[in-house]
C-alpha positions, 0 to 999 in steps of 0.5 A: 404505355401503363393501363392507367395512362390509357384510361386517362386519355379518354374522357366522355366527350370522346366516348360519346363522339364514337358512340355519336359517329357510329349512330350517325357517320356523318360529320355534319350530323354527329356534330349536330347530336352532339351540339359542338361545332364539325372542327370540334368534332373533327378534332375529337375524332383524330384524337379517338384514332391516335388513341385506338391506332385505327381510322375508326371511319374511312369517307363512303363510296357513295361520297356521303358520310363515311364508313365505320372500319371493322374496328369501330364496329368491333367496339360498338356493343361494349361502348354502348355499356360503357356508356349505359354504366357511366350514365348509371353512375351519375344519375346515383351520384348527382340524381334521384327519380322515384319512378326509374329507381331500383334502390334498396331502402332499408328502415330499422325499427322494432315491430311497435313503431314498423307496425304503425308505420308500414302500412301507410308508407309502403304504399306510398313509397310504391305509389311514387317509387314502383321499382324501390324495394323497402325493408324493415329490420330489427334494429341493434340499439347499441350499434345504431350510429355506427349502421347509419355512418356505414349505410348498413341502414339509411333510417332508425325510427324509434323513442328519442332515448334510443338515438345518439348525439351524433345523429339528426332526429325529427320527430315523426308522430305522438301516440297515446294508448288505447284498450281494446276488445273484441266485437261483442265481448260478454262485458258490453260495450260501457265505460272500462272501469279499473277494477273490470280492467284489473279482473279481465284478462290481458293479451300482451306484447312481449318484443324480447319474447315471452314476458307476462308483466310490462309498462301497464303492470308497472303503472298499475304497481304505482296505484297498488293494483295489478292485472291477470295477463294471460297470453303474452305474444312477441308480434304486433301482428298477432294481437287483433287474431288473438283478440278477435278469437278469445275474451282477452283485452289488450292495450296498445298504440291507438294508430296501431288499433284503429286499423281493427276498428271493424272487428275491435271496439278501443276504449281509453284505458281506467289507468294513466299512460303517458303518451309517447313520441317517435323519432326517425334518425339518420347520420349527417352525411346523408343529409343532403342526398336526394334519395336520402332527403326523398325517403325522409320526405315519404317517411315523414307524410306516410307518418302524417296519413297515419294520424288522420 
């Protein structure tokens, strides 16, 4: 007989006869365990021995319940796992509990959207979820759709333009900009005015590395102004260090800001900024997986605590 036709005739309700049995070698109580009826089980347990070529369970001396063989034994510890796997597997596919979980989520975002929102989603996610781990990656634009369809990502979360039309969108959060210096900066704490704003000098964020002009230079280009931008870094994280210690300014996302409140005073910028909106992303086929619609929900409040 071909492996493939032995593994189909078993299915779980034999498995979990034997396994029922070998907890309890009692007809009458295994039947009860496993809410069938004794014929039924009876039925199960001549199959389980025609399949293993073994009585599996021979009536006890004592005339109650009956003893398993060496056989039956022997198969314990494997099919506990078997079961353990097969319980596994379907709780993956048809369920999704937060608190037993140990799924691997993974969020693609560049370090402007990350920074605003890491900080209130992962401890919310760990506060619903203790055993979830999260990792945010840099995202490849240009492969976007294809990561999402392969599950190589589960979520994008970036500007409406980087997502495709094959992808569902929602809409996280609007943000507008704010400008920031340290805690007793020598210019004082009034109105920022354009022309201080263009005589100060500026801290900027450069994601790509190493660029000294960006969004602001080019707003301030169309009023015929200009700026002095004196340190340029690629993270996010190093901003509120670098403001804190020097006299730099520096213009950024409020949310992000307002985390550094204690150590940085915002002011509304002298130029105009269009504000700007963030969208998370994901490919149709997860629309309805519970993990899937799970880490949504938390990615969509974690963004919601942020405005507050």
């Amino acid at each position: 007989m071909r492996l493939s036709q032995r593994i189909s005739d078993f299915d779980s309700g034999l498995l979990m006869t034997l396994d029922a049995l070998l907890k309890e070698p009692n007809v009458t109580h295994a039947a009860v365990r496993l809410n069938i009826s004794q014929s039924a089980l009876s039925a199960r347990l001549t199959r389980l021995r025609h399949l293993l070529n073994d009585p599996l369970f021979i009536p006890s001396i004592s005339g109650r319940g009956m003893t398993p063989t060496p056989h039956a034994i022997a198969l314990q510890p494997e099919l506990t796992r078997l079961l353990e796997r097969f319980e596994d597997f379907v709780n993956t596919a048809h369920l999704f509990d937060p608190l037993t979980s140990k799924r691997v989520f993974r969020i693609a975002a560049t370090d402007n959207p990350a920074a605003i929102l890491a900080p209130d989603l992962i401890p919310l996610i760990k506060a619903h979820a203790p055993e979830v781990k999260i990792a945010f990656t840099l995202p490849d634009k240009s492969r976007i759709a294809r990561l999402l369809e392969q599950g190589e990502i589960d979520l994008f979360v970036g500007a409406a333009e980087d997502g495709s039309n094959e992808l569902i969108s929602s809409t996280l959060f609007e943000e507008k900009f704010m400008t920031a210096q340290r805690r007793g900066h020598p210019r004082g704490t009034g109105e920022l005015g354009l022309d201080e704003f263009c005589r100060l000098d500026h801290l900027l964020i450069s994601t790509t590395g190493g660029h000294f002009t960006g969004m602001i230079d080019n707003a301030l280009a169309e009023i015929g102004r200009e700026r002095q931008v004196s340190v340029s870094v690629q993270s996010y994280a190093m901003a509120p260090l670098v403001l804190a210690s020097t006299d730099c300014i520096c213009t950024l996302p409020l949310r992000f800001l307002q985390r550094f409140t204690q150590s940085l005073d915002l002011f509304e910028p002298p130029v105009a900024l269009s504000p700007f909106s963030m969208n998370v992303f994901w490919h149709p086929k997860m629309r309805t997986d519970p993990a899937h619609m799970w880490l949504r929900k938390m990615v969509m409040s974690g963004s919601r605590k942020g405005g507050t």
